[in-house]
C-alpha positions in Angstrom: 87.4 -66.3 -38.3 85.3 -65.1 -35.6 85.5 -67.0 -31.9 82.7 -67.7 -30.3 83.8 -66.9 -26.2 80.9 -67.3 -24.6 77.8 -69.3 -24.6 75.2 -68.5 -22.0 73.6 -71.5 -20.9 70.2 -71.8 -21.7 67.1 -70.7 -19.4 63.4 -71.7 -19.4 61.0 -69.4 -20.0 57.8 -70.1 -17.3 54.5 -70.5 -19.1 51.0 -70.3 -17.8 49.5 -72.9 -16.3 46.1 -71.8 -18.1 47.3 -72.2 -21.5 46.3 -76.1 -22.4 49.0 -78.2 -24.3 48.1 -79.7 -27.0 50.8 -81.5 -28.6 54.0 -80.3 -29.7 54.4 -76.6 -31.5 56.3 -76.1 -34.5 60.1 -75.7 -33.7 60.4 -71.7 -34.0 63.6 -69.7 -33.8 64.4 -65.9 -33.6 67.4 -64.0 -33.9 68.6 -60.7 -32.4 71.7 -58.6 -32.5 73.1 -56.3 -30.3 76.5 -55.5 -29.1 75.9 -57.5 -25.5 73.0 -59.3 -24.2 73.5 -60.2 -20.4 71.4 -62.5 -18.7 70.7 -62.1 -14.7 70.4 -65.2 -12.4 66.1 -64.9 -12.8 66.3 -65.3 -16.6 66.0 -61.7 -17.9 68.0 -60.6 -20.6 69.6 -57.0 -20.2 70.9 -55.8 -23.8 73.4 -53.2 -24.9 73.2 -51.9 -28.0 70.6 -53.9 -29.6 70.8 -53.3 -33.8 66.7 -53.7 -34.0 66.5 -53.6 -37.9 69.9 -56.2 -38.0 71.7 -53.5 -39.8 75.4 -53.2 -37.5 76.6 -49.9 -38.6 80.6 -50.0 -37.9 82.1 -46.1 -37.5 85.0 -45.9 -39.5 87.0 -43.0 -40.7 85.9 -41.2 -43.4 89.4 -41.6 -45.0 89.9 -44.8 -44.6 90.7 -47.1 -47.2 87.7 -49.7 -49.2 87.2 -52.3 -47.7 88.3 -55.7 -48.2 90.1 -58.4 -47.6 93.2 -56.1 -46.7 91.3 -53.9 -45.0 88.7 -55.8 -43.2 85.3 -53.9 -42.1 85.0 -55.4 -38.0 83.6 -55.0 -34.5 85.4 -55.9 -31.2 82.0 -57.8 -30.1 79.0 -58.4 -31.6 76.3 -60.7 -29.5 73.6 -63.0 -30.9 70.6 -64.0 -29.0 68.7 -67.0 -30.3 64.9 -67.7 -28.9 63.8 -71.5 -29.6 60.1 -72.2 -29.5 58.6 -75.4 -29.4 61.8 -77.9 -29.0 61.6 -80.4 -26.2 64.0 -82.4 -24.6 68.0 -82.6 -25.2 68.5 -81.8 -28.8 71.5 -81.5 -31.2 72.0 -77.5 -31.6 75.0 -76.3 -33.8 75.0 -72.9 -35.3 76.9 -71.5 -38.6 78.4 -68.3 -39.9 78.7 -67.2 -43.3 80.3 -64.2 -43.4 81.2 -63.8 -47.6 78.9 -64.7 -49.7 81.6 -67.1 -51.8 82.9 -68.3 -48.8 81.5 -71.6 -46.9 79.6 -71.4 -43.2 81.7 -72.0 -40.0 80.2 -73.5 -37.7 80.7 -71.7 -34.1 78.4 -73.7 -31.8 77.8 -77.8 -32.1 76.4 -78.9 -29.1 73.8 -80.8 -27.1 71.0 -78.3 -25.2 68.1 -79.0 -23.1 65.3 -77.6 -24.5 62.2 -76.3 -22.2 58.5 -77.3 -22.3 56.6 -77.3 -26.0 54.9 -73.8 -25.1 58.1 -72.1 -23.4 61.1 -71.1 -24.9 65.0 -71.3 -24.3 67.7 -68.3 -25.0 70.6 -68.9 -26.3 73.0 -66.0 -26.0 76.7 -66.3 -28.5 79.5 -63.9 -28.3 81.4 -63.4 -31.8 84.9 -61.6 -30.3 86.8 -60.0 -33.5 83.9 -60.2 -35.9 86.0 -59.0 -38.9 84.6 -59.3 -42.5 86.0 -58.1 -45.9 82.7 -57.1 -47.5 79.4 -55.0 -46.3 76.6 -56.7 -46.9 74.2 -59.5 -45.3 75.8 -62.0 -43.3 74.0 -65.4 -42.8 73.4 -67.7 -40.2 71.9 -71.0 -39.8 70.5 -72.7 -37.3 69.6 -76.2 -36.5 67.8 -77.5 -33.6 67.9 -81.3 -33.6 66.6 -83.3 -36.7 63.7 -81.1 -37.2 64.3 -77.5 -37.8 67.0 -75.6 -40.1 66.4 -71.8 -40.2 68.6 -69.1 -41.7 68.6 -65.9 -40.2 70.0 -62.8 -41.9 72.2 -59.5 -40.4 73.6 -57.0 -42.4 77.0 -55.1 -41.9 78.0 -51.4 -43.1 80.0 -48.9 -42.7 79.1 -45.5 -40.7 80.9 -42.8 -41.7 82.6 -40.5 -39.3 83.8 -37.0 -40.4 
């Protein structure tokens, strides 16, 4: 499948020192796609290409065969940008990919991350190299942020058209 080549290392987003704490907040996590986030040395994130509705339109000719497993539907790169509210502390962190819908997950990050402060939140930027599927259609993936949060998140892939 798809190879994961590089995963930013996470940074801490600064909160305000006038919003009180008050225990720990819900574990929260968003996904984004894009074709390349970048992130500076200060902690911003600079993104190329972002899909904002998680539909990746692909450009393919208009002549070119249906897709499937012969014929694969891909992207050279396609970038993920996980935002995890509300974890603390080091934490287990592994991330799967389904790409067919009869096919099982593969998982493309297992690690251990050091999460920020309850009210901050941590980035986590993946780089899928070759993302090649045989179908269009949603693609899923799950992530898991120590004992105490599962999510799935949802992207779809199609084909654009070029005449």
């Amino acid at each position: 499948m798809t190879a994961v080549t590089k995963a930013i290392a996470p940074r801490k987003r600064a909160t305000s020192s006038k919003v009180p704490v008050t225990g720990l907040s819900p574990i929260r996590v968003n996904m984004l796609v894009a074709d390349e986030f970048r992130q500076e040395a200060n902690g911003k994130v600079f993104v190329l290409g972002l899909f904002p509705d998680g539909v990746v339109s692909v450009n393919v000719p208009h002549d070119i065969a249906p897709i499937g497993p012969d014929n694969p539907l891909g992207i050279e790169r396609l970038s993920l940008m996980l935002v995890v509210r509300g974890a603390v502390g080091l934490l287990n962190l592994s991330v799967a990919v389904r790409v067919e819908p009869d096919q099982p997950a593969q998982n493309i990050v297992k690690d251990k991350v050091q999460f920020s402060h309850p009210d901050g939140s941590t980035s986590i930027i993946l780089v899928l190299e070759k993302f090649l599927t045989s179908s269009e259609g949603e693609k899923w993936v799950t992530v898991k942020v120590g004992d105490q949060h599962t999510s799935t998140h949802v992207f779809e892939m199609k084909r654009a058209v070029k005449k």
